[in-house]
N, C-alpha and C positions, 0 to 999 in steps of 0.2 A: 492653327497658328497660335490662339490665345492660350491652348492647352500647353504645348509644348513652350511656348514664354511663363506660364504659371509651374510648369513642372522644374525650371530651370531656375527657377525665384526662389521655389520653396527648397532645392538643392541646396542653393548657395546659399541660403537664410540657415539650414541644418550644420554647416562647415564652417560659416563666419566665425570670427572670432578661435579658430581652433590653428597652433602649428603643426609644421610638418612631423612635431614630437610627439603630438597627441598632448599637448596642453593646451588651456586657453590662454589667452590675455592675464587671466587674473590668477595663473598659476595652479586654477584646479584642471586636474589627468582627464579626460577623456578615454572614453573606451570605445573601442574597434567593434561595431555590431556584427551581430551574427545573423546567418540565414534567414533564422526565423522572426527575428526582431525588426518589426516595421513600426514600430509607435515614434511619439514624440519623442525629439532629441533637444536635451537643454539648452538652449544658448551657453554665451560661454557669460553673459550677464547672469541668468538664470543661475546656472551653477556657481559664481561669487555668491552671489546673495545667500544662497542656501547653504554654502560654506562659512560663510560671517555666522549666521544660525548654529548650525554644529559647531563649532566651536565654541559658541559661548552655551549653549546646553551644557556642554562638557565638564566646563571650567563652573559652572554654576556645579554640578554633580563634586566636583573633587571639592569646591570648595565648601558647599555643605555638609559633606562629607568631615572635612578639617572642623568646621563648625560644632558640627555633633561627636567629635572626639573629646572638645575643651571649651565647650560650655559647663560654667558653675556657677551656680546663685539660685534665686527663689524657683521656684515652677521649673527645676532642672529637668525633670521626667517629663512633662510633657513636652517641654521643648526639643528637651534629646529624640523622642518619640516624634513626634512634627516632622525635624529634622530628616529622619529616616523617610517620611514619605515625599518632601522633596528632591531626596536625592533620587529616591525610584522614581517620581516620575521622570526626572531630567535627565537619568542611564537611556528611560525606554521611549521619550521624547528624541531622544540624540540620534538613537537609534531608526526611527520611524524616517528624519532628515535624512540620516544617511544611506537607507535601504530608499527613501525615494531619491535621490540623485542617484544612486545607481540605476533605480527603473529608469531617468532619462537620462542613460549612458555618461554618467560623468563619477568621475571618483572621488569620494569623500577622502579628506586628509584630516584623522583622528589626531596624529604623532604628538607626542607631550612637546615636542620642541615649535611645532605648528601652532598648536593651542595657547602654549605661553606666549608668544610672537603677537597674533592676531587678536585674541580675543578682545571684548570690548571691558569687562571687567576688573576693577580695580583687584589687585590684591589683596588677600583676607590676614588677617596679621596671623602669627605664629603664639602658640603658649597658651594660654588658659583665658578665655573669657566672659566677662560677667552676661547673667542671662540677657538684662536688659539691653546692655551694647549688641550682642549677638542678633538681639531681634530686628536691632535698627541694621547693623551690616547686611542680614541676609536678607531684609525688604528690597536694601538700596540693589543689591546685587540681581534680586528676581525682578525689579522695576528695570535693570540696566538690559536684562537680557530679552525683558518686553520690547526694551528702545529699540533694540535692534531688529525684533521683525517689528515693529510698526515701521522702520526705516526703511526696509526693503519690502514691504508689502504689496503696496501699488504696484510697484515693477511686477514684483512676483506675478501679482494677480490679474496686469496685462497680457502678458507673458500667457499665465497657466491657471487659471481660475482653482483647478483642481490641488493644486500645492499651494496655493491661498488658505483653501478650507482648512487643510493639516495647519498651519499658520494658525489660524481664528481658535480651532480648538485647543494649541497649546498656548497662546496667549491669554485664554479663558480661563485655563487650569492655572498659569503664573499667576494673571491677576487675582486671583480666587486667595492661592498663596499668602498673597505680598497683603493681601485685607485680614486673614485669620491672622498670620505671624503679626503683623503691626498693630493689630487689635492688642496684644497684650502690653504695648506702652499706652495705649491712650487711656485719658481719662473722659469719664461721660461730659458733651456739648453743656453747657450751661444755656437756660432760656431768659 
C-alpha cells in the first residue's frame, strides 16, 4: 500500500504544474517522453527558473557582443578581445541551460522576442562607447545575470542538486568576469 501511494505522489509530483498543451504554469513547453526516458522530469518551477537563466545568458551574449562592435578609447584591444571571451562563454553557458532543460524534458524558449520580453537585463545603449563607460555597463550586466541564478538557486538546488552545480560553475566564471572587467576602472585601495 505505502509503494503504490508513493508511486502515485511521485506521478502526480512529475505532471503538476503541466496543461493539457504541454505547457507549465510559467509558459515554458514541456515535452512528451519517450520509451526509453525514465529520468527526472522538471517541475514546471524547475523549468521557470532555468528559463529566467537562458534568457538572460542570451541577452548578456548579444549584448556583449553589441559591446565589443563599439567600444573606443584607451586599452580598446584588450577590451575588444575580453569582450569576445565573454560572449563565448555566455553562447556555450546558454547552451549547456538549455540542452539541460531538455535532459529534464522541458523546452527552452531562445526566440529574440521571448528574450527581449523576460530578460532581467537592462538595455545596452546603441552607437559607440567610451572604453571606461563599457567596462562599467558590462560589470553591471554580468553582476545582473549572476542576480538572477543566485535568485533561483536555492529552489533550483532543492529541487535538483545536480542543475545547482551547473549554476555554481557559471556563476564562478561570471563573477571571475565582472572582477577582471571592473578591475580596469579601479584604482589601488589606499592604507
Amino acid at each position: 500500500m505505502a509503494t503504490a501511494t508513493a508511486t502515485k505522489s511521485t506521478t502526480r509530483s512529475k505532471t503538476a504544474g503541466r496543461s493539457a498543451s504541454g505547457t507549465t504554469a510559467a509558459g515554458v513547453a514541456s515535452t512528451r517522453r519517450e520509451h526509453a526516458e525514465h529520468g527526472f522530469v522538471a517541475s514546471a518551477e524547475l523549468a521557470a527558473n532555468l528559463q529566467r537563466v537562458h534568457v538572460d545568458l542570451i541577452e548578456l551574449h548579444l549584448q556583449g557582443k553589441q559591446a565589443h562592435w563599439n567600444v573606443v578609447g584607451k586599452n580598446f584591444r584588450d577590451l575588444h578581445l575580453q569582450l569576445d571571451e565573454i560572449v563565448e562563454s555566455a553562447r556555450e553557458f546558454s547552451d549547456v541551460v538549455a540542452e539541460r532543460l531538455r535532459a529534464l524534458h522541458a523546452a527552452p524558449d531562445g526566440r529574440s522576442a521571448t528574450v527581449a520580453k523576460s530578460t532581467s537585463l537592462p538595455e545596452y545603449p546603441n552607437g559607440e562607447v567610451d572604453t571606461a563607460k563599457t567596462v562599467d555597463l558590462i560589470v553591471e550586466r554580468l553582476e545582473a545575470t549572476v542576480a538572477t541564478m543566485r535568485d533561483v538557486h536555492d529552489d533550483v538546488d532543492e529541487e535538483d542538486p545536480t542543475t545547482a552545480d551547473i549554476l555554481h560553475e557559471i556563476i564562478a566564471t561570471l563573477e571571475q568576469y565582472a572582477w577582471m572587467v571592473g578591475a580596469e576602472n579601479r584604482t589601488p585601495a589606499t592604507r
